[in-house]
PQR file with spaces between the fields and no chain letter, atoms N, CA, C, O and H, PARSE charges and radii, in Angstrom:
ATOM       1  N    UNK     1     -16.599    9.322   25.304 -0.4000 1.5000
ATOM       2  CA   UNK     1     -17.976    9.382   25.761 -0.0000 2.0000
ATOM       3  C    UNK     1     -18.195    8.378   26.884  0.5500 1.7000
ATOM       4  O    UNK     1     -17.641    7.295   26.698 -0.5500 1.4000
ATOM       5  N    UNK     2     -18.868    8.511   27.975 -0.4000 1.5000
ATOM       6  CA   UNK     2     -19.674    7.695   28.762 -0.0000 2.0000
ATOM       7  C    UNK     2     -20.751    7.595   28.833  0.5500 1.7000
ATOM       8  O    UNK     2     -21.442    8.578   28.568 -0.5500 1.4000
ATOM       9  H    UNK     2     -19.318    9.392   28.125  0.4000 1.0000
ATOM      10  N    UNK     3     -21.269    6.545   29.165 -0.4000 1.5000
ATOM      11  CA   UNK     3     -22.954    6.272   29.559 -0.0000 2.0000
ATOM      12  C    UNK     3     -24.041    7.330   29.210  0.5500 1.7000
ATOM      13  O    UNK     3     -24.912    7.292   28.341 -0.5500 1.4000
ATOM      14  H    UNK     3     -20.708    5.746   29.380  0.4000 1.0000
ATOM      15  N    UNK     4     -23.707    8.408   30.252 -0.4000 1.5000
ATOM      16  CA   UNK     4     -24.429    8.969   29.981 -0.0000 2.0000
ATOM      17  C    UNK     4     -24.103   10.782   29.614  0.5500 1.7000
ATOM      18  O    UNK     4     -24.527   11.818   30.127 -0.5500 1.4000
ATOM      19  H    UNK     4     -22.999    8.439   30.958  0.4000 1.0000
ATOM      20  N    UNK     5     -23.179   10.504   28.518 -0.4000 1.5000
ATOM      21  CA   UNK     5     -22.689   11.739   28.116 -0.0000 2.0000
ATOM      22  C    UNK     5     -20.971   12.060   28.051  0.5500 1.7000
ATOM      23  O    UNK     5     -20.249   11.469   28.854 -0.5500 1.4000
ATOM      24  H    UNK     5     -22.834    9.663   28.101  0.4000 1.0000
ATOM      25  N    UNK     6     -20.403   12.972   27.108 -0.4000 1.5000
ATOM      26  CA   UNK     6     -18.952   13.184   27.250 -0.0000 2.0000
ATOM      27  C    UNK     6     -18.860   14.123   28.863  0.5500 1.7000
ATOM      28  O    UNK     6     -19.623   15.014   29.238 -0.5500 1.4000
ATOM      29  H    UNK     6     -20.990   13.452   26.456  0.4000 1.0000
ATOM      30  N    UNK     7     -17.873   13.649   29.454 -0.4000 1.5000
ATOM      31  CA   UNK     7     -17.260   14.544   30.158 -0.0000 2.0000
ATOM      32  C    UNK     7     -15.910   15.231   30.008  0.5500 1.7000
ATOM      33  O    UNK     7     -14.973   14.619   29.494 -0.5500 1.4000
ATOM      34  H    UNK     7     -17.254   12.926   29.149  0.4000 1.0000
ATOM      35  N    UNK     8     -15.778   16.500   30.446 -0.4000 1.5000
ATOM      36  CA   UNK     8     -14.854   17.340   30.101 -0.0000 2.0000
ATOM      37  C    UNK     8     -14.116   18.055   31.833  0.5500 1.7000
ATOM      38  O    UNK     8     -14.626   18.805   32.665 -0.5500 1.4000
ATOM      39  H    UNK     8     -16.539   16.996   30.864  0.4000 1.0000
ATOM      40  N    UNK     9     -12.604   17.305   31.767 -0.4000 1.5000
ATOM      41  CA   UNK     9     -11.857   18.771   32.522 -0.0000 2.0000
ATOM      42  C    UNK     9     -11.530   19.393   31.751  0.5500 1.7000
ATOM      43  O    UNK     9     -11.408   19.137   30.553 -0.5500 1.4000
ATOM      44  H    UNK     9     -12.190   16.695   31.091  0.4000 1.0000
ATOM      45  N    UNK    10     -11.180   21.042   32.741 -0.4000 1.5000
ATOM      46  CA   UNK    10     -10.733   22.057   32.138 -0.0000 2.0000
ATOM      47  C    UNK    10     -10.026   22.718   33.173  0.5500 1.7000
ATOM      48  O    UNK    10     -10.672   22.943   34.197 -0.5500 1.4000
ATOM      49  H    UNK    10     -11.280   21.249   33.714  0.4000 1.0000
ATOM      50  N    UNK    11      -8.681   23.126   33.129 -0.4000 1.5000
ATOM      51  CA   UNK    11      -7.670   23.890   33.520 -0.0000 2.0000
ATOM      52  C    UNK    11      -7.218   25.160   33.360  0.5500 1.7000
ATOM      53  O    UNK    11      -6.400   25.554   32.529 -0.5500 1.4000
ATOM      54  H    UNK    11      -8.156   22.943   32.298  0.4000 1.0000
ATOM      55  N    UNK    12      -7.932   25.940   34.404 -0.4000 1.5000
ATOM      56  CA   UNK    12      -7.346   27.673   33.479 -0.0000 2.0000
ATOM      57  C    UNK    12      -6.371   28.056   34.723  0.5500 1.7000
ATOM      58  O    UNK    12      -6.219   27.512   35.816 -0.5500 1.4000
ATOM      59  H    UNK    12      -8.597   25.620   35.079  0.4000 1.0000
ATOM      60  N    UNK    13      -5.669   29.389   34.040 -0.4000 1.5000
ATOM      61  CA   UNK    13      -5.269   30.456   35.153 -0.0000 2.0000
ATOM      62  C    UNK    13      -5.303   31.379   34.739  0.5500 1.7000
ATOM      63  O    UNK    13      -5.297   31.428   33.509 -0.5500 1.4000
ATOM      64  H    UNK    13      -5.792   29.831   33.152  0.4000 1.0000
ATOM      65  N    UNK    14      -5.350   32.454   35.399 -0.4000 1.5000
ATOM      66  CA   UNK    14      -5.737   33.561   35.669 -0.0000 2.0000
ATOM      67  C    UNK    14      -4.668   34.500   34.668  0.5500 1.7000
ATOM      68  O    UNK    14      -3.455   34.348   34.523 -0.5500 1.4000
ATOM      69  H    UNK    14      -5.354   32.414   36.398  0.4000 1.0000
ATOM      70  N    UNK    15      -5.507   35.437   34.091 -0.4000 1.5000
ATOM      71  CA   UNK    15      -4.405   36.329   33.576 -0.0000 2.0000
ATOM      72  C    UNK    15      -4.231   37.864   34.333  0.5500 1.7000
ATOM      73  O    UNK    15      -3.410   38.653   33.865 -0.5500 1.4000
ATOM      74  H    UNK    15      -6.492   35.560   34.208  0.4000 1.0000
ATOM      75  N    UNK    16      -4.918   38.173   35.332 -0.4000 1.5000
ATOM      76  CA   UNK    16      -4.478   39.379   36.178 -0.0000 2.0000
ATOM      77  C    UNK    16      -5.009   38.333   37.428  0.5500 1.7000
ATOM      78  O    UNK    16      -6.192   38.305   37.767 -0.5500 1.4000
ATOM      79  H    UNK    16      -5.584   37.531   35.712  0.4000 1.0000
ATOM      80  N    UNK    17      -3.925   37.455   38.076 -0.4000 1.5000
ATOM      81  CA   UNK    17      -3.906   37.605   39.572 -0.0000 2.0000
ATOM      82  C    UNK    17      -4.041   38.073   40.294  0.5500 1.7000
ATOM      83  O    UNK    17      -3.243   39.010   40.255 -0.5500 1.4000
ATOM      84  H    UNK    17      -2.964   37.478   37.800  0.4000 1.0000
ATOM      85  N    UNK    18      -4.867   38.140   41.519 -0.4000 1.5000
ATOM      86  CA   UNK    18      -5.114   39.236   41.818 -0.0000 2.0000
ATOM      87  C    UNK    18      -3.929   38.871   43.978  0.5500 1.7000
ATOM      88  O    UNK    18      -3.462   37.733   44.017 -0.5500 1.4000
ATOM      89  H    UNK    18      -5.515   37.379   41.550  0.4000 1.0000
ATOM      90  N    UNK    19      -3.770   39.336   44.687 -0.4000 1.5000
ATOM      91  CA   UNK    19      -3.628   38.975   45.689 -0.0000 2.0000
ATOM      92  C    UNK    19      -4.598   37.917   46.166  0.5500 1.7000
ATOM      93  O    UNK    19      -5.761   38.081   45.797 -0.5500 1.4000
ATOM      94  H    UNK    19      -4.150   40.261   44.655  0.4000 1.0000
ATOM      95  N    UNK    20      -4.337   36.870   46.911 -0.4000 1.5000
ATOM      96  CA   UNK    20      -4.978   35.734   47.406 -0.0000 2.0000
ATOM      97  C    UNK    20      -5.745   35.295   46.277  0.5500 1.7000
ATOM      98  O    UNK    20      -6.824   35.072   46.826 -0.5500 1.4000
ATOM      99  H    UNK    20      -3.392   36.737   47.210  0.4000 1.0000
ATOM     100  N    UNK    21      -5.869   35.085   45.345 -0.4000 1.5000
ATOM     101  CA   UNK    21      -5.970   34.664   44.556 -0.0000 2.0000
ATOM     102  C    UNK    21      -5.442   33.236   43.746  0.5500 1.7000
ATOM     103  O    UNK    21      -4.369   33.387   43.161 -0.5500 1.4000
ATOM     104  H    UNK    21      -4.992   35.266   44.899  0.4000 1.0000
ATOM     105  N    UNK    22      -6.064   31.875   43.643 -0.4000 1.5000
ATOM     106  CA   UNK    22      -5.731   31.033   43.184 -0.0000 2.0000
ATOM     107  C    UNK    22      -4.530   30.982   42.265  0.5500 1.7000
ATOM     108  O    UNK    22      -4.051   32.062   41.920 -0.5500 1.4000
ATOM     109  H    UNK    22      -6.935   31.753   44.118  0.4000 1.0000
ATOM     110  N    UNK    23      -3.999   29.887   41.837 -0.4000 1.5000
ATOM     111  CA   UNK    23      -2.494   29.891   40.512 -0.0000 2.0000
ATOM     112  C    UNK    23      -2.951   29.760   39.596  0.5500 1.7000
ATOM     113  O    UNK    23      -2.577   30.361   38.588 -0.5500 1.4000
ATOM     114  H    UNK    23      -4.388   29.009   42.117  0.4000 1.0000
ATOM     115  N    UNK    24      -4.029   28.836   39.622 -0.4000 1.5000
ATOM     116  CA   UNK    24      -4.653   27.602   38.819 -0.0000 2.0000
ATOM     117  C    UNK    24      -6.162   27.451   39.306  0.5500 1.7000
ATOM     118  O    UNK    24      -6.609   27.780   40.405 -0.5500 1.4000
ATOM     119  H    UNK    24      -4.333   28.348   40.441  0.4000 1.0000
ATOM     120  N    UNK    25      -6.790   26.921   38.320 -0.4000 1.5000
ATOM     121  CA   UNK    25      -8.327   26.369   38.578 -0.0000 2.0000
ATOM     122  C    UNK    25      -8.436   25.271   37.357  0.5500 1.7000
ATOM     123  O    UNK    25      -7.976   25.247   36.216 -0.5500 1.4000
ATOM     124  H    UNK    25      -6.427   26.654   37.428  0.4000 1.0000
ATOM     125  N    UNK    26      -9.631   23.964   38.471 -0.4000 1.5000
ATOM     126  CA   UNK    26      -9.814   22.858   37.324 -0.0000 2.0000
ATOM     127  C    UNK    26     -11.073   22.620   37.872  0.5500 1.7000
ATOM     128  O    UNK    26     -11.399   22.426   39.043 -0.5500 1.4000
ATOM     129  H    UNK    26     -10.005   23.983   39.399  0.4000 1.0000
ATOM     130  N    UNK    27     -11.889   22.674   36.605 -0.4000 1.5000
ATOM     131  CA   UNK    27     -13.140   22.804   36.496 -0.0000 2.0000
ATOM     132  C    UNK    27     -13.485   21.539   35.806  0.5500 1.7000
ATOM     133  O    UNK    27     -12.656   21.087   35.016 -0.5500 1.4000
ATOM     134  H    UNK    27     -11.624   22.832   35.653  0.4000 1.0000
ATOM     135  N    UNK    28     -14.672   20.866   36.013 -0.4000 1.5000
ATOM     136  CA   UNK    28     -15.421   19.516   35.406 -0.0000 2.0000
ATOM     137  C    UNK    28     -16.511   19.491   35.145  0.5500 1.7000
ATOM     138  O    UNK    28     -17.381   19.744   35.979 -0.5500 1.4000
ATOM     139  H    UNK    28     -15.345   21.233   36.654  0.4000 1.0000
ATOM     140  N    UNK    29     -16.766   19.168   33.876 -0.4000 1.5000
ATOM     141  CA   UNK    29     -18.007   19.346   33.485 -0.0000 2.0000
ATOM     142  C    UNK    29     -18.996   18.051   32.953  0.5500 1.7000
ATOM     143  O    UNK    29     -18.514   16.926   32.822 -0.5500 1.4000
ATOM     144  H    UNK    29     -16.059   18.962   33.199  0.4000 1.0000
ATOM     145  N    UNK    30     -20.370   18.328   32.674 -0.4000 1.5000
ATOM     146  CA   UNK    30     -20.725   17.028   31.359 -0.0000 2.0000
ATOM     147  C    UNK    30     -21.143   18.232   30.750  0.5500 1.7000
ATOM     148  O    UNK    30     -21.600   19.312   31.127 -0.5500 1.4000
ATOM     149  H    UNK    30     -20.762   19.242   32.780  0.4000 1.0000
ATOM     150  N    UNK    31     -20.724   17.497   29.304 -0.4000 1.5000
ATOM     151  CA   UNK    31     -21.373   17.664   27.872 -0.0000 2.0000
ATOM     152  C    UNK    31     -20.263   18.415   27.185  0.5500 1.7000
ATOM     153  O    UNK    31     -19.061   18.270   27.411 -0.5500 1.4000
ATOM     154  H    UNK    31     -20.353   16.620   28.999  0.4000 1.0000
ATOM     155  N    UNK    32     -20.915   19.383   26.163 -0.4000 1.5000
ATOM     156  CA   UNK    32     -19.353   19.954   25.288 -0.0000 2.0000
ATOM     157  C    UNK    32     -19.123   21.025   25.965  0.5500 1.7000
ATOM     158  O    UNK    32     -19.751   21.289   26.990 -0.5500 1.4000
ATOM     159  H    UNK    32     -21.890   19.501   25.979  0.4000 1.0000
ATOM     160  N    UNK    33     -18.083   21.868   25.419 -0.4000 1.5000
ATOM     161  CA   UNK    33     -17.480   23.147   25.737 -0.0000 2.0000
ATOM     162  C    UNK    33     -18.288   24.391   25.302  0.5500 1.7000
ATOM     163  O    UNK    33     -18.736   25.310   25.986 -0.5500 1.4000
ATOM     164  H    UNK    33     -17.572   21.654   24.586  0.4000 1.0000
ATOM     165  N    UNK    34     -18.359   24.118   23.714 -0.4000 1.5000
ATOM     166  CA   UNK    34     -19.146   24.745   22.815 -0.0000 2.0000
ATOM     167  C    UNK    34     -20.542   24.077   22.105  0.5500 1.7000
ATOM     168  O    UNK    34     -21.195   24.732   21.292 -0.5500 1.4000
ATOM     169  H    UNK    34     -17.995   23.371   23.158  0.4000 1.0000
């Protein structure tokens, strides 16, 4: 937790790639997931 709230990364990839299309994505958030 910090100050003012948990923060969360998150790392996905893609399951149908598409052409030009990223490998990977990392996303940042505050608060929970769920």
């Amino acid at each position: 937790l910090t100050p003012f709230g948990p923060l969360r990364v998150d790392a996905a990839v893609p399951l149908n790639r598409g052409p030009g299309d990223p490998h990977f994505g990392i996303y940042a958030g505050i608060g929970q997931a769920f």
